[in-house]
TISEFI-577564 format. One record per residue (C-alpha): residue in one letter; residue number from 1; x, y, z. Coordinates in steps of 0.001 Angstrom, whole numbers, plus 524288, in hexadecimal, padded with zeros to 5 digits. Layout:
BEGIN
<resn A, resi NUM, X X, Y Y, Z Z>
...
end
This chain:
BEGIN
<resn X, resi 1, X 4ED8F, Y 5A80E, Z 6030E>
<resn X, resi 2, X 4E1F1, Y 5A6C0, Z 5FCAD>
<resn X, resi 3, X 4D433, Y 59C60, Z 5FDF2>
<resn X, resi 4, X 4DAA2, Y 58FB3, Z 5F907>
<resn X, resi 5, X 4E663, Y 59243, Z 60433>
<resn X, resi 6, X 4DBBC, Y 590DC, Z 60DF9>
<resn X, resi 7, X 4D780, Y 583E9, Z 61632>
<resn X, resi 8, X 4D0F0, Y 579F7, Z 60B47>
<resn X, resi 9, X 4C9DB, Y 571C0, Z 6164A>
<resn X, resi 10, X 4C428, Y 57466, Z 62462>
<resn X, resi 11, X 4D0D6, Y 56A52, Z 628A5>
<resn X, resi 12, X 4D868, Y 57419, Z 62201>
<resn X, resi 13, X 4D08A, Y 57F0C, Z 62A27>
<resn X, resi 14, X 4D3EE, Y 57779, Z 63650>
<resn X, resi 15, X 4E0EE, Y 575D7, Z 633EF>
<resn X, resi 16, X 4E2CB, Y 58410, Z 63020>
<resn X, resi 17, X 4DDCF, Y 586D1, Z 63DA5>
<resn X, resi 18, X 4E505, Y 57CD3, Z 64670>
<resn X, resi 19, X 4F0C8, Y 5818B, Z 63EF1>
<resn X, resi 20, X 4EED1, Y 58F2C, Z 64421>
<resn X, resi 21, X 4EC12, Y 58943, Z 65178>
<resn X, resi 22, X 4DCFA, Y 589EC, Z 650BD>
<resn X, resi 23, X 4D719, Y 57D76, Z 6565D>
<resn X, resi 24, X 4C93B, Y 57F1B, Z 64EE6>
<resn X, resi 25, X 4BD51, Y 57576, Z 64C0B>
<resn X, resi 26, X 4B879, Y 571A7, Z 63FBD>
<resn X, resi 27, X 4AEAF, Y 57942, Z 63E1F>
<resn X, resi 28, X 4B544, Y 58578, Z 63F90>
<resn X, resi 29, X 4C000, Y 58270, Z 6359D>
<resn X, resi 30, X 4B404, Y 57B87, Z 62C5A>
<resn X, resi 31, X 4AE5C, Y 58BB5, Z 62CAB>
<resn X, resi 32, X 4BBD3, Y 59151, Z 62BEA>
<resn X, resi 33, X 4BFBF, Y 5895E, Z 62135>
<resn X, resi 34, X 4B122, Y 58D92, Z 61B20>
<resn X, resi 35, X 4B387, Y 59B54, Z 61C8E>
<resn X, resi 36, X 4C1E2, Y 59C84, Z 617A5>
<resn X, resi 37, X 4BCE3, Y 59345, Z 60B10>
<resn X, resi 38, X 4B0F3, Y 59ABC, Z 60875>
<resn X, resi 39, X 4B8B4, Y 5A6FB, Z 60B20>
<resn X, resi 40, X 4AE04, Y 5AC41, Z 61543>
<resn X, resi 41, X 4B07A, Y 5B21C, Z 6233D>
<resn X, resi 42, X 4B0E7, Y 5AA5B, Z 62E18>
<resn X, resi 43, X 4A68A, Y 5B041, Z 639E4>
<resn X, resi 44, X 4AAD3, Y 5A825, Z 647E5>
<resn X, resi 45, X 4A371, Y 5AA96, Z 6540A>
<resn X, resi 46, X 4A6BF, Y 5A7E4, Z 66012>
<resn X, resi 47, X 4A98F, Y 5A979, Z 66F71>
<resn X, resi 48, X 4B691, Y 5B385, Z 6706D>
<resn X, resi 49, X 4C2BA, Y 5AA29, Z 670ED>
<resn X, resi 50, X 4BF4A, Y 59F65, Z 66A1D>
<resn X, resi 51, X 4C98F, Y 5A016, Z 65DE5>
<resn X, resi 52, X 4C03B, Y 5A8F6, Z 6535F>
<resn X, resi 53, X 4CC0B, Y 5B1D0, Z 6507D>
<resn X, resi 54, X 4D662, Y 5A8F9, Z 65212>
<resn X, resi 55, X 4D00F, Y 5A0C6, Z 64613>
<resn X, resi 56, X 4D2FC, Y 5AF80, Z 63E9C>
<resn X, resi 57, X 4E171, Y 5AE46, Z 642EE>
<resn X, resi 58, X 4E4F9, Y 5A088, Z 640F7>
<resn X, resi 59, X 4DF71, Y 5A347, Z 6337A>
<resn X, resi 60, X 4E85B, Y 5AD58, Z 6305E>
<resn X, resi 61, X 4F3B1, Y 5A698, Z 634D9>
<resn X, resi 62, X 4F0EF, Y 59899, Z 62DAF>
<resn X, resi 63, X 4EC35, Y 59E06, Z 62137>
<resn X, resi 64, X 4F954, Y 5AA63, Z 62263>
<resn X, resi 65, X 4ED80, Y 5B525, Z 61F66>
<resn X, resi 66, X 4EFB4, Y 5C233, Z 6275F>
<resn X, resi 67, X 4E490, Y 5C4F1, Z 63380>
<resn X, resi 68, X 4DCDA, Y 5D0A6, Z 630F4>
<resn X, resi 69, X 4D528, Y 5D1D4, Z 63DA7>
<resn X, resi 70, X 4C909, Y 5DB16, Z 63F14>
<resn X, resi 71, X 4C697, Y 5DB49, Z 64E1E>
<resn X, resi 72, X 4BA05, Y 5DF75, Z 65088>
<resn X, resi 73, X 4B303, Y 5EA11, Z 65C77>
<resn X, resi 74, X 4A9D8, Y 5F22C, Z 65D0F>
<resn X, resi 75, X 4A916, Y 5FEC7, Z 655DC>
<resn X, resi 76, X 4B215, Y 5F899, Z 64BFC>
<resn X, resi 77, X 4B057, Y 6004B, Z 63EE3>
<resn X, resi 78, X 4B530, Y 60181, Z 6309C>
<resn X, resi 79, X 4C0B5, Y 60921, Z 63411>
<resn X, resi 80, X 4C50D, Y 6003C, Z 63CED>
<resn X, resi 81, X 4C197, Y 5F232, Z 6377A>
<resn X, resi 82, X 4C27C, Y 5F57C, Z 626F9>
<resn X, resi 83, X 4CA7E, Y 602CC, Z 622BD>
<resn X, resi 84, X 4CC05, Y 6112A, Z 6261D>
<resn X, resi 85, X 4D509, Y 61C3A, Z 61F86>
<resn X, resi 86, X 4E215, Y 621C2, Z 6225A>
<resn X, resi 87, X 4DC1C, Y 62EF0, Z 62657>
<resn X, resi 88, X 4E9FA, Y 63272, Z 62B85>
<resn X, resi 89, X 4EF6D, Y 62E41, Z 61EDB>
<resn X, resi 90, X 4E3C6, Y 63442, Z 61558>
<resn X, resi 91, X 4E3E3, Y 641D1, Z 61CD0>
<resn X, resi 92, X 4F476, Y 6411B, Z 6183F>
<resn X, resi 93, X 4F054, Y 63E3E, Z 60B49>
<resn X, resi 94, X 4E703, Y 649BD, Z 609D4>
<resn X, resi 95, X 4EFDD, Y 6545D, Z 61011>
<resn X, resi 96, X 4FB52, Y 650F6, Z 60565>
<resn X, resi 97, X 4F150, Y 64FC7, Z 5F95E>
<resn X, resi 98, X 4ECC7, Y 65E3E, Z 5FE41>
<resn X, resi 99, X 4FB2B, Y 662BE, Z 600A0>
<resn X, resi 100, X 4FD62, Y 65E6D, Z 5F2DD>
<resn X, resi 101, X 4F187, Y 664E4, Z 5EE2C>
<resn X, resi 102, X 4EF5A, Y 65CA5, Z 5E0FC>
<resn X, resi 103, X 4E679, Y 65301, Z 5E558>
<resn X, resi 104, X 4D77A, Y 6533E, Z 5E27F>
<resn X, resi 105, X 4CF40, Y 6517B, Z 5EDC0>
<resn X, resi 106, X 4C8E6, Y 64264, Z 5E43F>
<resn X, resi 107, X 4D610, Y 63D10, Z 5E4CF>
<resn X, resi 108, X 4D9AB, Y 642AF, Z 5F311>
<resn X, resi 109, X 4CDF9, Y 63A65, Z 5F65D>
<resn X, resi 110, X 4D078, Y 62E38, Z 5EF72>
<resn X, resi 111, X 4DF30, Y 62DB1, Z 5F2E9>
<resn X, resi 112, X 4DCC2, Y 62E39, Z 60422>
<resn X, resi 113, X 4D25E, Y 623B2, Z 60022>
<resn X, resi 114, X 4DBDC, Y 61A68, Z 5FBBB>
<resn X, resi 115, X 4DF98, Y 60DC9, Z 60112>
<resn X, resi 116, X 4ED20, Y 61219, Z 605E6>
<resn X, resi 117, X 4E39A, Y 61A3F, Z 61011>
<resn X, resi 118, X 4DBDC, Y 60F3C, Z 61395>
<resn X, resi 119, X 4DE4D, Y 60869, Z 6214C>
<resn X, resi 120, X 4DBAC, Y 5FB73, Z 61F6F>
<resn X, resi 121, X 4D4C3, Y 5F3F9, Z 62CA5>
<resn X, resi 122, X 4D25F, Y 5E51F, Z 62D38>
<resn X, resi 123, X 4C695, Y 5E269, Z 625AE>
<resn X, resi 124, X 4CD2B, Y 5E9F2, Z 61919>
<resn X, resi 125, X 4DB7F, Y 5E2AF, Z 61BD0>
<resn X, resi 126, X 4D24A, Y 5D6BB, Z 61BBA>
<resn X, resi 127, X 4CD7C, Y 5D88B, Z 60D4A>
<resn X, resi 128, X 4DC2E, Y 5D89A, Z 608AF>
<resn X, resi 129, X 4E29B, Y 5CC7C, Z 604FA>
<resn X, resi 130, X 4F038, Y 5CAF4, Z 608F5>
<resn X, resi 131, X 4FCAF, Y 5C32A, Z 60324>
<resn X, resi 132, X 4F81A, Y 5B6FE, Z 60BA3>
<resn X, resi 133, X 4EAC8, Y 5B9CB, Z 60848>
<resn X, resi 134, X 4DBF3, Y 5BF00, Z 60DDF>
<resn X, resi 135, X 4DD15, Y 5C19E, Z 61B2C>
<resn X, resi 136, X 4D71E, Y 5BB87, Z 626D7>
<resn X, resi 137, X 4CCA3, Y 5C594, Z 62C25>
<resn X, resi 138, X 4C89B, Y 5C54A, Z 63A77>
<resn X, resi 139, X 4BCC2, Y 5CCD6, Z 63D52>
<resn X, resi 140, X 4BDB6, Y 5CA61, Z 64C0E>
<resn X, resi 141, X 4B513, Y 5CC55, Z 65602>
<resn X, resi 142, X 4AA50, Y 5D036, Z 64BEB>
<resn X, resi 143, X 49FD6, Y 5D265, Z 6567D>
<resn X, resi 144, X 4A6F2, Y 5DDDB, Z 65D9D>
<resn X, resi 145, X 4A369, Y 5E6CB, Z 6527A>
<resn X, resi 146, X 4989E, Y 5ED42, Z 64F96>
<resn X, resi 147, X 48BBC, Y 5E91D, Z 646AD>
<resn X, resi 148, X 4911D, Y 5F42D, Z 63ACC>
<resn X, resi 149, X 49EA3, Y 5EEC9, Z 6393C>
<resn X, resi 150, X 49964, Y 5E13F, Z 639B8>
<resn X, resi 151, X 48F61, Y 5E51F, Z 62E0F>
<resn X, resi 152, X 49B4C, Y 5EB3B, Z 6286D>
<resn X, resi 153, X 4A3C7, Y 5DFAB, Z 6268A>
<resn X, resi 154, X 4983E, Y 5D908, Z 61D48>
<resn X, resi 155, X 49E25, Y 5DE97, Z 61207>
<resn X, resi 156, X 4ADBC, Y 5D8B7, Z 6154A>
<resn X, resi 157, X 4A8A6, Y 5CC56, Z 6193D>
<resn X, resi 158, X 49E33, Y 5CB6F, Z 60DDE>
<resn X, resi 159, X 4A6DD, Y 5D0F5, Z 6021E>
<resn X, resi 160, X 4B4DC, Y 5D147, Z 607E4>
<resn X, resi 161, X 4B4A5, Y 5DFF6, Z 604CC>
<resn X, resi 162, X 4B49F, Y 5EE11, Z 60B7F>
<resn X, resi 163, X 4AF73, Y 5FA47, Z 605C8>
<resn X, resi 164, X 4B62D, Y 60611, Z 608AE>
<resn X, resi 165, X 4AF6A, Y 61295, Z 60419>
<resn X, resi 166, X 4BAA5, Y 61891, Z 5FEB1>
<resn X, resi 167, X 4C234, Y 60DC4, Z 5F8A3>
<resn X, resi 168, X 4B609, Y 604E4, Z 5F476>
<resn X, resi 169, X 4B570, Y 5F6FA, Z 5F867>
<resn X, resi 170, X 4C0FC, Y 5EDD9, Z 5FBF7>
<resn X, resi 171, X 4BE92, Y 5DFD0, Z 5F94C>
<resn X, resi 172, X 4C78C, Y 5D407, Z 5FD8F>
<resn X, resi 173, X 4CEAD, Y 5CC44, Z 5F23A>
<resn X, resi 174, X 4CE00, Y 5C14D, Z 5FB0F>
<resn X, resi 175, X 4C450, Y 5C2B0, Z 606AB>
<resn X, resi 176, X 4CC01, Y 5C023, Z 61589>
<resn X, resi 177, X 4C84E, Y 5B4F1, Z 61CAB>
<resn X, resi 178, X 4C029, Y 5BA0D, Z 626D9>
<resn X, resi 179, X 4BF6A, Y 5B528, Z 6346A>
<resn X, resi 180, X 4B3D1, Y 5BF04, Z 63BE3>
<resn X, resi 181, X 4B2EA, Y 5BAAE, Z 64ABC>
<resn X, resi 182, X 4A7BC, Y 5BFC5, Z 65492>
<resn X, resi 183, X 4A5B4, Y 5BAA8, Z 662F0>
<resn X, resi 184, X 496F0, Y 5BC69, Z 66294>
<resn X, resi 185, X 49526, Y 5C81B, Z 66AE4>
<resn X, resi 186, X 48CDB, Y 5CD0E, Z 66165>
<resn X, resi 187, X 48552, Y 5C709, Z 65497>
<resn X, resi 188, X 48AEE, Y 5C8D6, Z 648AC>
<resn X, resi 189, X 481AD, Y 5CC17, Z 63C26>
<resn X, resi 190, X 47E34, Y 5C153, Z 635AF>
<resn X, resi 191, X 481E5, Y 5C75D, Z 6281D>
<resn X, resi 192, X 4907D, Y 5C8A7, Z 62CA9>
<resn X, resi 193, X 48F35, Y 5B927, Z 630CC>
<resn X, resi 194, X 488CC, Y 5B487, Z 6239F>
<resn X, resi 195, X 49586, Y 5B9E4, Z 61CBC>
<resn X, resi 196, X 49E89, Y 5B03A, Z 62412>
<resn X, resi 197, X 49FE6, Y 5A17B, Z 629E6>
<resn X, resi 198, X 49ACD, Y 5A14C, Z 63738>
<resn X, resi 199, X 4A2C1, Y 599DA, Z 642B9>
<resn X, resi 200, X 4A137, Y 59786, Z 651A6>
<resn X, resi 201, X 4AD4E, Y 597AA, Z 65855>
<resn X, resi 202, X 4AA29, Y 58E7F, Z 664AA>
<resn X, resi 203, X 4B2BF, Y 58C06, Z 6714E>
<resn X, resi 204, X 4BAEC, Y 57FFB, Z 66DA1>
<resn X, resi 205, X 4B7D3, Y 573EA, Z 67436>
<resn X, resi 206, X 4C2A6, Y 56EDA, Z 67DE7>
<resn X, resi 207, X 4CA06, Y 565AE, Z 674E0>
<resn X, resi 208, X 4CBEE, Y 57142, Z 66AE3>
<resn X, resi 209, X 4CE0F, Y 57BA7, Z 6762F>
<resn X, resi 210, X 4DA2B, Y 5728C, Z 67BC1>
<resn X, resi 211, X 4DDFC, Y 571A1, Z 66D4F>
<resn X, resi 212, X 4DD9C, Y 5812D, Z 66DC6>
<resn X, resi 213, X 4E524, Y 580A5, Z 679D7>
<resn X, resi 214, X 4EF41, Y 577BA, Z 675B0>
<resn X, resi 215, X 4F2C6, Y 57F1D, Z 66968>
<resn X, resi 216, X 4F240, Y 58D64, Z 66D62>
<resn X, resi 217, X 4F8D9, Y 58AE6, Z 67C37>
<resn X, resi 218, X 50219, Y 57FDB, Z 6791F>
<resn X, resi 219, X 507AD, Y 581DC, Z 685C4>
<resn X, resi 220, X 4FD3C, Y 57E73, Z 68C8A>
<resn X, resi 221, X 4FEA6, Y 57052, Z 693D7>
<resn X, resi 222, X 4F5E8, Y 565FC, Z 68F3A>
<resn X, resi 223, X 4EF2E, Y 5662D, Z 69C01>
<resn X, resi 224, X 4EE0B, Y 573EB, Z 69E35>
<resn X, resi 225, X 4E8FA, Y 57663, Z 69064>
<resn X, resi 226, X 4DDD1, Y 56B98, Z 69397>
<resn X, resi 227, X 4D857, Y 571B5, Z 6A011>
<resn X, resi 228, X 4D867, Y 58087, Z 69B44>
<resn X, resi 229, X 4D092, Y 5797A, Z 68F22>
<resn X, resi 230, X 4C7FD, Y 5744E, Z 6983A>
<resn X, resi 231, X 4C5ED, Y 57EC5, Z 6A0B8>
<resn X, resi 232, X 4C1D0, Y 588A1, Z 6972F>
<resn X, resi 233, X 4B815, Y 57DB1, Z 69299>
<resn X, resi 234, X 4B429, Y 57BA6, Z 69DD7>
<resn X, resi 235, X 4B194, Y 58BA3, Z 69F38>
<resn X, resi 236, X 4A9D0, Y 58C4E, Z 692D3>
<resn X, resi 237, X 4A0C8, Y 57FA8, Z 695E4>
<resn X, resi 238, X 49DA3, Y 58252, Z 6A40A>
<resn X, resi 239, X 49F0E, Y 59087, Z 6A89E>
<resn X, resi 240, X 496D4, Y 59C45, Z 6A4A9>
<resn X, resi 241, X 4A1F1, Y 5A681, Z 6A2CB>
<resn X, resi 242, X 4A0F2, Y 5B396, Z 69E00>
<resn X, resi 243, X 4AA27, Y 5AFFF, Z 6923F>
<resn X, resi 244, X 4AD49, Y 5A306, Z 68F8C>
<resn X, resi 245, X 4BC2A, Y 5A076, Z 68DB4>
<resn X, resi 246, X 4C14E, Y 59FC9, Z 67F3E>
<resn X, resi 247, X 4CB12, Y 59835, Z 67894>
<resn X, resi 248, X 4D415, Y 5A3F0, Z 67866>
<resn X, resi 249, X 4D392, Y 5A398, Z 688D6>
<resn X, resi 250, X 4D5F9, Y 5963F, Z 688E8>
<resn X, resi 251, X 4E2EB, Y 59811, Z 6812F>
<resn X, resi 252, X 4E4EB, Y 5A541, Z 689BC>
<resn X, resi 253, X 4E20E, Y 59D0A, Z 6960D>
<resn X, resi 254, X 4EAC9, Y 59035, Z 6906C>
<resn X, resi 255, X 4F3F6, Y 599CD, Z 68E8D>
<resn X, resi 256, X 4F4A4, Y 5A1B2, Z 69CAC>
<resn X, resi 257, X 4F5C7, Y 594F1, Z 6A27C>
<resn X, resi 258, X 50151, Y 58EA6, Z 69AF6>
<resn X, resi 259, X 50986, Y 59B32, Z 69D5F>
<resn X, resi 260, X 5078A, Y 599D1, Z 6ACB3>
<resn X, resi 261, X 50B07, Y 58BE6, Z 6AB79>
<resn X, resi 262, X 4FD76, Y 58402, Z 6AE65>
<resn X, resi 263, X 4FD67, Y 5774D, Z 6A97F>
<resn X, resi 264, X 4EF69, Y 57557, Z 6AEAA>
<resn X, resi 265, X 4E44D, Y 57CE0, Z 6B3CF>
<resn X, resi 266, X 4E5BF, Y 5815E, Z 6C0D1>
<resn X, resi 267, X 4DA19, Y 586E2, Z 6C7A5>
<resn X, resi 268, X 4E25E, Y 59368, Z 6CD57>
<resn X, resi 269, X 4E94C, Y 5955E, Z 6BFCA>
<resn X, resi 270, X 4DB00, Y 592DA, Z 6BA00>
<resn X, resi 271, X 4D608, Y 5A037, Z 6C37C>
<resn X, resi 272, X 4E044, Y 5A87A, Z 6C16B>
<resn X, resi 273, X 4E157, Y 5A6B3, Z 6B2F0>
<resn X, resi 274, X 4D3B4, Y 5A698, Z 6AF66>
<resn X, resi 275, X 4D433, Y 5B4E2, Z 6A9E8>
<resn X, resi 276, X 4DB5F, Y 5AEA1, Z 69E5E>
<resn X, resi 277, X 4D03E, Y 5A699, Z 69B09>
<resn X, resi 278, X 4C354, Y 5AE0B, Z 69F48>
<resn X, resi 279, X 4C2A0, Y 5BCC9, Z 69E44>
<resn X, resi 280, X 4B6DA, Y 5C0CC, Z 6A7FE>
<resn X, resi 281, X 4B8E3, Y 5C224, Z 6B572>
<resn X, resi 282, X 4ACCC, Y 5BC08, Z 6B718>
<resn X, resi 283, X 4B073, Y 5AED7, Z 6AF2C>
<resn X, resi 284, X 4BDE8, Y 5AFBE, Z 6B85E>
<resn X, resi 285, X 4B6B8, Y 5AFFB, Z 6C62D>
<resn X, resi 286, X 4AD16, Y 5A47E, Z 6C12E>
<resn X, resi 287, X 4B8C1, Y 59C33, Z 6BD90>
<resn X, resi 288, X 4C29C, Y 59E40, Z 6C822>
<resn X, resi 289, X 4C722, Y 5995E, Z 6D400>
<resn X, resi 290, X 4BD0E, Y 58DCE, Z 6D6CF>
<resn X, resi 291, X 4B62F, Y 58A25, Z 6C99C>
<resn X, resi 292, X 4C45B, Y 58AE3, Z 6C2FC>
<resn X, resi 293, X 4C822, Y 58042, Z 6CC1A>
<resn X, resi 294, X 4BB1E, Y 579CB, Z 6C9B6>
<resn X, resi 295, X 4BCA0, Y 57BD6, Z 6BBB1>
<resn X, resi 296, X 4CB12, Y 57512, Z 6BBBB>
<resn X, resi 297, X 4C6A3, Y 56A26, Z 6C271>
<resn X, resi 298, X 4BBA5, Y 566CA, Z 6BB04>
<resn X, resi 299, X 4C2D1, Y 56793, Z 6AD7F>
<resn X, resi 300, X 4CD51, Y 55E57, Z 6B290>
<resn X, resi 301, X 4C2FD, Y 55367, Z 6B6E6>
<resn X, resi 302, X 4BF3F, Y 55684, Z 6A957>
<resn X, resi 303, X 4CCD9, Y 5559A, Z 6A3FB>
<resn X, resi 304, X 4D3C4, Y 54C04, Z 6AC08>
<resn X, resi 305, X 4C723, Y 542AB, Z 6B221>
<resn X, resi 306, X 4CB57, Y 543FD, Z 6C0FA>
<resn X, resi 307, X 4C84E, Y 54FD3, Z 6CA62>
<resn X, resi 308, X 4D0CB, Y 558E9, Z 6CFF9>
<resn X, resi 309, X 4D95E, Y 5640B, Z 6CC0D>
<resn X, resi 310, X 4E6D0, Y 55CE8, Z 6CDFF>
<resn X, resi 311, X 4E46F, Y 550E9, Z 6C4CA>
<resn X, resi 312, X 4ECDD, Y 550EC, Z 6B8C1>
<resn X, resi 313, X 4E89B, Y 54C9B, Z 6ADDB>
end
C-alpha cells in the first residue's frame, strides 16, 4: 500500500479514525494527516490513558499495515530494541566448518555474519516493507528508556536506516509510519522532537468522552453512560488526585458496571467499584463513601436540573 493509498484530506484523516472507532478532534487528524503526507513521525504527549497508542493500532487496522511495536523501559538496549546474533546457531556453524576442516578462518567469519544469523527485533522488522506495505512503528512509552537509546534512535528516525557493524547499514525502501508516544515523566531531547510532528493528546471534553463511551461500551445504557461521563469529569475538574482517571478507566469503569447490571450510578456500586477507575488507595479513600454520594448528586442536578439522587432523568 503505498503514499497515494493513504488519507488525501484531514476529513479523510477523520474518517479513517472514526472508522477504526477513534472519536478524535481536528486538530489531531489535521497533524496525523501532516505526518503520514509528509512521511515524518508522529511524537504525541500526553497523560497515560488518553488514546496515544490506540491512534498506532487503529492505524494499522484501517490502512491493513502490520504493528511493529517497540515498548520501551529502562535499561532497554540494542540487543533488545534493533538486532542480536544466533550465538546458539553461529557456535553450530563453526563446530561443523572445523569438523569439515576445509574452511578458512575469512570465510568462517563472513559466513556466521550473515543475515540468516541475524535476530531481527522491532526497530529492524520496522525498516522492511511488507506485501501490504511499510509498517506502522510504535515507539511506546519513549520516556521509560534511557538518554543513550533515545540518542540512538536519531539515526532511524532521521535516515530510516540502521548500521550494523558487521553487515553495514540497512536502509528502509519505504520508511514505516512512525507513531513514538511518551507520558512526560521525563523530557525528551529536543533533537529527537525536531525530527517529527509534535501532538498533545488532551483528556476529551464530555461530549467526545460520552462519544468514547458509546462506541467502545455499547452496552452501556444511555443514562448510565452519561453519569460515569460526568463523574470522571467531574474528578478531573474538581479533585486533586494522585492520578487523574484516563479515558482507558472510563471504558474499564463503563465496562465493570454494565456487566453487574447498573443502569445508573449508585453511590454503593460507585465505592466498591472505584478500584476500576482510580488506582491509588489514596484517590479511593478521598472519593468513597460520602463525597461519592456528594459527587452523584451534584452531577445529576447538573444532568437532570432537580436535586436528589432518585430523580430520573
Amino acid at each position: 500500500m503505498g503514499k497515494s493509498q493513504l488519507p488525501n484530506s484531514i476529513e479523510e484523516t477523520e474518517r479513517l479514525l472514526q472508522h477504526g472507532g477513534y472519536v478524535s478532534d481536528r486538530a489531531l487528524a489535521t497533524v496525523l494527516h501532516l505526518s503520514l503526507r509528509m512521511g515524518r513521525p508522529l511524537f504525541l504527549e500526553g497523560e497515560a490513558g488518553v488514546g496515544k497508542t490506540e491512534i498506532a493500532k487503529v492505524l494499522s487496522a484501517a490502512l491493513n499495515r502490520p504493528l511493529i511495536r517497540l515498548q520501551c523501559y529502562e535499561g532497554l538496549d540494542v540487543s533488545t530494541a534493533v538486532y542480536e546474533w544466533n550465538y546458539a546457531a553461529q557456535m553450530v556453524e563453526i563446530r561443523l566448518a572445523e569438523a569439515e576442516g576445509n574452511v578458512s578462518r575469512a570465510a568462517l567469519s563472513q559466513s556466521v555474519f550473515s543475515p540468516r544469523f541475524l535476530i531481527k527485533r522491532p526497530v529492524l522488522q520496522a525498516l522492511e516493507k511488507t506485501p501490504e506495505g511499510a509498517p506502522i512503528f510504535l515507539i511506546d512509552e519513549l520516556d521509560r528508556s534511557d538518554e543513550a537509546f533515545e540518542a540512538f534512535l536519531l539515526e532511524v528516525l532521521a535516515d530510516n536506516q540502521v548500521t550494523i557493524p558487521e553487515l553495514g547499514t540497512i536502509k528502509a525502501d519505504e520508511p514505516p509510519i512512525t507513531i513514538i508516544t511518551t507520558n512526560r515523566t521525563r523530557e525528551i531531547h529536543d533533537a529527537l522532537k525536531r525530527r517529527c510532528l509534535y501532538h498533545w493528546l488532551d483528556y476529551p471534553d464530555g461530549e467526545r468522552e460520552l462519544e468514547i463511551v458509546n462506541r467502545k461500551v455499547p452496552g452501556a445504557s444511555e443514562r448510565l453512560a452519561r453519569e460515569v461521563v460526568a463523574f470522571v469529569q467531574r474528578l478531573r475538574a474538581k479533585e486533586d488526585l494522585f492520578k487523574q482517571p484516563g479515558v482507558a478507566e472510563t471504558l474499564d469503569w463503563a465496562t465493570a458496571l454494565t456487566e453487574l447490571n447498573e443502569v445508573a450510578l449508585d453511590p454503593e456500586m460507585v465505592t466498591d467499584t472505584l478500584g476500576t477507575l482510580l488506582k491509588y488507595q489514596e484517590d479511593i479513600d478521598r472519593i468513597k463513601g460520602s463525597k461519592a454520594h456528594e459527587i452523584v448528586e451534584e452531577l445529576r442536578r447538573d444532568l437532570y436540573g432537580q436535586p436528589g439522587l432518585k430523580n430520573e432523568p
